[in-house]
DRENTORTOR-388018 format. One record per residue (C-alpha): x, y, z. Coordinates in Angstrom, 3 decimals. Layout:
+----------+----------+----------+
|       xx |       yy |       zz |
+----------+----------+----------+
|        X |        Y |        Z |
...
+----------+----------+----------+
END
This chain:
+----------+----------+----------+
|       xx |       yy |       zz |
+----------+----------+----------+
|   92.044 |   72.882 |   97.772 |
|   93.043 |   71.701 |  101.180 |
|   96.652 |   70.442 |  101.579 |
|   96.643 |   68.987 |  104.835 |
|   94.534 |   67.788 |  107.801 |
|   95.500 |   66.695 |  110.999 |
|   96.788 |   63.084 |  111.732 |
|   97.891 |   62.882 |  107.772 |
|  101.415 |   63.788 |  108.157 |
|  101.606 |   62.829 |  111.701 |
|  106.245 |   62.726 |  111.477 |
|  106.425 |   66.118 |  110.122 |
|  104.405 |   68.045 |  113.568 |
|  101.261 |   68.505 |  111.538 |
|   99.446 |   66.717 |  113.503 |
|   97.812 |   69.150 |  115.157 |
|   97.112 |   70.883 |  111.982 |
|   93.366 |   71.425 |  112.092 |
|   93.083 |   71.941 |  107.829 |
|   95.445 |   74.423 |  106.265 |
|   93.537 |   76.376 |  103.073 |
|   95.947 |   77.559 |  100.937 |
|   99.664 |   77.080 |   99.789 |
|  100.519 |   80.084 |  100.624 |
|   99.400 |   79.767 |  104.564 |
|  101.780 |   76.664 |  104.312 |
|  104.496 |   78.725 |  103.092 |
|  104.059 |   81.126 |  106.226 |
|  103.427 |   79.247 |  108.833 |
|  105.711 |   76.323 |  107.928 |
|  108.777 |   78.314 |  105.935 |
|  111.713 |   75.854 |  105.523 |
|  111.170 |   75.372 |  101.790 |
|  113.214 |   71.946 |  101.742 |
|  110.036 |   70.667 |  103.742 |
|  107.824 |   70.782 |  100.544 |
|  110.374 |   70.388 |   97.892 |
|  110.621 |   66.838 |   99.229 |
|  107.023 |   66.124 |  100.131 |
|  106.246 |   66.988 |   95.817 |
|  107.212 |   67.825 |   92.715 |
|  104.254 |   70.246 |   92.649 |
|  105.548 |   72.126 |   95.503 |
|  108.540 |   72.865 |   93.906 |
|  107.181 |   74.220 |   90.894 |
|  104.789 |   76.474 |   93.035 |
|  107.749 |   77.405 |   95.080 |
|  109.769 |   78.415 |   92.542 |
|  106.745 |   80.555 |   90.743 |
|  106.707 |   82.574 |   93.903 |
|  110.069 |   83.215 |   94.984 |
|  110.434 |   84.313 |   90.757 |
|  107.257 |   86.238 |   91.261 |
|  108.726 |   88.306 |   94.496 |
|  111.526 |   88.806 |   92.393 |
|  110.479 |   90.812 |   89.479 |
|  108.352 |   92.481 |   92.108 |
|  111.385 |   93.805 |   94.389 |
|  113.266 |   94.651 |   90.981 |
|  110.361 |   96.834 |   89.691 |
|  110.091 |   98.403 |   93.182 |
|  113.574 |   99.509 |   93.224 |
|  113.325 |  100.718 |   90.016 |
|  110.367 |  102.649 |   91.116 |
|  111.629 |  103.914 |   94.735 |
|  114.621 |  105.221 |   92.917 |
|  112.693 |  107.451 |   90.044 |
|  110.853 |  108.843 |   92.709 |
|  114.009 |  110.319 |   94.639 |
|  114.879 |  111.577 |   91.900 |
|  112.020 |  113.811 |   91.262 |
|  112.193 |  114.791 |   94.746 |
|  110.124 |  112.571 |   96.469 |
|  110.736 |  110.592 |  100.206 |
|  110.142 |  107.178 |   98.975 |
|  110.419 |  103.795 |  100.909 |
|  109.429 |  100.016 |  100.568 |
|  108.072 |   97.518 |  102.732 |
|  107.944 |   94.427 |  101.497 |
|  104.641 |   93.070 |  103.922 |
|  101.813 |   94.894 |  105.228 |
|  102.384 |   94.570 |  108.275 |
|  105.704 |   96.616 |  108.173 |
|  103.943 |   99.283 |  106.131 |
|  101.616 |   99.701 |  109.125 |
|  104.250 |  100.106 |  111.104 |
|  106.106 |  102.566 |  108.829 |
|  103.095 |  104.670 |  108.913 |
|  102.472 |  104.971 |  112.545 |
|  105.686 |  105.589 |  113.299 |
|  105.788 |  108.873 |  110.888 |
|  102.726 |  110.452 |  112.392 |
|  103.353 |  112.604 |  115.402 |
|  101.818 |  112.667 |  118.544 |
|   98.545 |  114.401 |  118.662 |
|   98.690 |  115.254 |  114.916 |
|   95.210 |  115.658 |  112.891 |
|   94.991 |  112.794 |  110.697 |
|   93.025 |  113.311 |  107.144 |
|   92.294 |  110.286 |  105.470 |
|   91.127 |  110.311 |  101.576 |
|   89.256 |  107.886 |   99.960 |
|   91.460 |  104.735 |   99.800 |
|   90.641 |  101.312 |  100.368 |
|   94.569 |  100.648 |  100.726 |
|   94.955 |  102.610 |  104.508 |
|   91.756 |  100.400 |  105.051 |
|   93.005 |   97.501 |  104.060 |
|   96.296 |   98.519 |  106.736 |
|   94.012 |   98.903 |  109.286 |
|   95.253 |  102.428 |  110.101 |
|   92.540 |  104.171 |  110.505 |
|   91.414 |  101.797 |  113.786 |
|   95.018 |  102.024 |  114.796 |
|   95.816 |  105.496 |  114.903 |
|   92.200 |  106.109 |  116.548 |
|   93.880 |  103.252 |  119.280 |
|   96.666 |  105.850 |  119.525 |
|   94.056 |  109.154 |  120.363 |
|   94.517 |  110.675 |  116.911 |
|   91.779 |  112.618 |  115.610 |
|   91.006 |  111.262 |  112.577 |
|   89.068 |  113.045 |  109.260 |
|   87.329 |  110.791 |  107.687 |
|   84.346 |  111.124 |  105.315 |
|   83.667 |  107.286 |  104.838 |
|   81.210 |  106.926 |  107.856 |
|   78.016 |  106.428 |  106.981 |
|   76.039 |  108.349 |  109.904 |
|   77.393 |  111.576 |  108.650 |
|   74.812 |  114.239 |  107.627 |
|   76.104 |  115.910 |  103.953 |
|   77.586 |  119.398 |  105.165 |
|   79.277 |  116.892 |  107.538 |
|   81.170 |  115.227 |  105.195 |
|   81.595 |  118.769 |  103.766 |
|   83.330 |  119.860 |  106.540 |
|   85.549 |  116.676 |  107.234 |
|   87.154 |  116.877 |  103.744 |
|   88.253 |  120.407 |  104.406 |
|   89.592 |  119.458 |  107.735 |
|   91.456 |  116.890 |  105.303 |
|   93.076 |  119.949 |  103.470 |
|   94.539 |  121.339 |  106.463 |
|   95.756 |  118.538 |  108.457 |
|   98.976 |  117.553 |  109.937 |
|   99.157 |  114.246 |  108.322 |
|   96.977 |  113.311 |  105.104 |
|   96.988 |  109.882 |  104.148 |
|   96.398 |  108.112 |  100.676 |
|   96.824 |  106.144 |   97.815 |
|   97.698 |  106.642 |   94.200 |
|   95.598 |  104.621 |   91.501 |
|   98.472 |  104.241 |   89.170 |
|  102.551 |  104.633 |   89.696 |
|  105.227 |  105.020 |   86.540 |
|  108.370 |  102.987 |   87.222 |
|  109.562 |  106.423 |   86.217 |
|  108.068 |  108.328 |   89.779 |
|  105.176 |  109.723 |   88.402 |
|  101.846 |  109.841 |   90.564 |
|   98.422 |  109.222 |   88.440 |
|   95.070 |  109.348 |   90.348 |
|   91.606 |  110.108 |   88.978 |
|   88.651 |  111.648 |   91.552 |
|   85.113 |  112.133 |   91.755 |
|   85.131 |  115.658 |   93.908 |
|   89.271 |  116.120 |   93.344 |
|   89.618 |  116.536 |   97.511 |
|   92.085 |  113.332 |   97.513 |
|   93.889 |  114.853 |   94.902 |
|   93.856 |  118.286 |   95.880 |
|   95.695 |  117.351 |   99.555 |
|   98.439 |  115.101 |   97.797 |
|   99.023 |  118.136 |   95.905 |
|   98.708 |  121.206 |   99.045 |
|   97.841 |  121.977 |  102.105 |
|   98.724 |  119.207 |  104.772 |
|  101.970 |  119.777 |  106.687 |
|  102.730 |  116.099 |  105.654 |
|  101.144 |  113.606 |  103.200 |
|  102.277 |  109.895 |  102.954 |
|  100.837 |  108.189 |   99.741 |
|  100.962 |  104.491 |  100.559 |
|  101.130 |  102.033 |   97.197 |
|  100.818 |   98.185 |   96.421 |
|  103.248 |   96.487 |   93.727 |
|   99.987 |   95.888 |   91.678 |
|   99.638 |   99.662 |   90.660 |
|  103.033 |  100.060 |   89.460 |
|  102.790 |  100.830 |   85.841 |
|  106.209 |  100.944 |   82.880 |
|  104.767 |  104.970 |   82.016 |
|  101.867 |  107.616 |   81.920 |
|  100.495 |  105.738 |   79.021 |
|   99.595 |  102.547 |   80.819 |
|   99.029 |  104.751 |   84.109 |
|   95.916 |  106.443 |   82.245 |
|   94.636 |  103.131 |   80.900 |
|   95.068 |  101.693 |   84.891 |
|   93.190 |  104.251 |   86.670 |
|   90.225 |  104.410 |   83.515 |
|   89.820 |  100.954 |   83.053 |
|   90.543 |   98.956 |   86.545 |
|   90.653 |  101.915 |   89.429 |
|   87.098 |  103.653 |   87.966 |
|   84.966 |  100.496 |   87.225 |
|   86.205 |   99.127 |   90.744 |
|   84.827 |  102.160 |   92.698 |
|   82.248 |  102.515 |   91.204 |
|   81.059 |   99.468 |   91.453 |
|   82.240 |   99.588 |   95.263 |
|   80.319 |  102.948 |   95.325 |
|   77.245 |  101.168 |   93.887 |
|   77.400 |  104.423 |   91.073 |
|   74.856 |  104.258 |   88.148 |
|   77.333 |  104.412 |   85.544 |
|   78.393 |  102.273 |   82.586 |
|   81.876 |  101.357 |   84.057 |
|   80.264 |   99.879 |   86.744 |
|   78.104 |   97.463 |   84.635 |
|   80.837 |   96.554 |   81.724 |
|   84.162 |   97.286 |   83.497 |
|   85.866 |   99.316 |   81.120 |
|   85.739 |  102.928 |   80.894 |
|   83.482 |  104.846 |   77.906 |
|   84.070 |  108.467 |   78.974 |
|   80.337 |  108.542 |   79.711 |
|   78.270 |  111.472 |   80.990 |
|   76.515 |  109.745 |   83.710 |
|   75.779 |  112.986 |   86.636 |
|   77.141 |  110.121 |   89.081 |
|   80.181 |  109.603 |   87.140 |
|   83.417 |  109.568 |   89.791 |
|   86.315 |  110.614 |   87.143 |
|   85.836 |  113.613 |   86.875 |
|   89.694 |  115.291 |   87.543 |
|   92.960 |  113.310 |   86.672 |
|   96.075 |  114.517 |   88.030 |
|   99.447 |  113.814 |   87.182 |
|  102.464 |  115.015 |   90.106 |
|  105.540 |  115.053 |   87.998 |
|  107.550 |  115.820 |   90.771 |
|  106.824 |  116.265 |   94.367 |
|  105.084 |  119.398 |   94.806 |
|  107.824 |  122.506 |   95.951 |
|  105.323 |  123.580 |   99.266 |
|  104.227 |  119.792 |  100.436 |
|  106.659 |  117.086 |  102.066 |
|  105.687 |  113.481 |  100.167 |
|  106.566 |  110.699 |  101.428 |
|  105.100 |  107.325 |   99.330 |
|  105.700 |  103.968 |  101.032 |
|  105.435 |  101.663 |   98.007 |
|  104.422 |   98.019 |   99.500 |
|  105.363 |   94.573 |   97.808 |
|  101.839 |   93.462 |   98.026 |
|   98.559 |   94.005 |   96.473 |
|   97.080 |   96.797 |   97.848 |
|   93.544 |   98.658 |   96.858 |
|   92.005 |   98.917 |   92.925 |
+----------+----------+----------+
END
């Protein structure tokens, strides 16, 4: 639905407007709230839904951030994307060895491109040029390097990490062997406990990548999980971190946006 277009609300200064997509876009680019409150009713209700939406989200966040210190964790929030790029990049060192697992989320941050903009060598087994013992050889570089970056499929709002993998390389560097590994999380994988955690990374994480993956299994036809024996099957280990691991400094950077599957 398209809101505005330019010359239609020539008094406000959108005249220049050329069309404007979305409601949210509106809200960013034009923030004083009182602006749409008077222009509609409808604006007020969608208003409202949002600002009660970012709400809840920041309470289960906090929530969240704090269970995790408690097990030992680093944790932080940023509430925008942007800031958790910037969060990121300003944890690595200079010239450290970047491993990357398989996450659409540090994709979706555009980290990779920006810590290659910084001269970081990155590990990354995602290209697809790579020869097989190539990709071999990348995800052990992952093991040892001086920053390993990540994602979690599922979070407890009790500080509990849940991930399920195809090889278990992800999983095995959140758990040891990089000097530092920063697990970076949107509010949509935040879970109430391990029960619903299991369910999240079975029934929404799996299907997604495989279907991403373009994997001959069921999930990737019905969407739901059926514990099937397909040999291209990508949940294959599930880990649980309790608490953060005694020989591996964690740091997760929970994000109050949607991030990833």
């Amino acid at each position: 639905m398209y809101l505005f277009e330019s010359g239609v609300y020539p008094a406000t200064g959108l005249s220049e407007a050329k069309r404007v997509g979305t409601i949210g876009f509106c809200l960013i680019h034009f923030p004083k709230r009182s602006f749409f409150r008077n222009m509609s009713p409808y604006f007020t209700v969608v208003i409202e839904m949002s600002e009660v939406r970012q709400w809840h989200n920041v309470k289960r966040v906090k929530r969240t951030v704090n269970a995790l210190k408690e097990n030992g964790f680093e944790a932080v929030y940023a509430s925008t994307k942007t800031d958790a790029l910037k969060d990121v990049l300003n944890r690595v060192p200079k010239n450290a060895l970047i491993g990357v697992g398989g996450s659409i989320t540090v994709r979706e941050l555009g980290l990779i491109d920006a810590l290659s903009r910084r001269g970081h060598r990155v590990a990354e087994h995602w290209s697809s040029d790579l020869a097989p013992d190539e990709r071999m050889e990348i995800r052990r570089q992952q093991l040892t390097s001086d920053v390993f970056l990540t994602s979690s499929n599922a979070i407890t709002e009790s500080g509990q990490l849940v991930n399920i993998d195809g090889a278990g390389n992800r999983v095995a560097a959140m758990i040891f062997g990089p000097k530092k590994v920063i697990v970076i999380v949107g509010v949509n994988k935040i879970v109430k406990d391990l029960e619903e955690a299991l369910d999240r990374v079975n029934n929404v994480a799996a299907p997604m990548n495989a279907k991403r993956l373009n994997r001959k299994t069921p999930c990737a036809v019905t969407g739901q999980c059926t514990d099937c024996r397909s040999p291209e099957r990508i949940c294959n280990v599930t880990t649980i971190i309790n608490r953060k691991p005694v020989r591996t400094d964690v740091t997760v950077l929970l994000v109050g946006e949607e991030l990833g599957y």
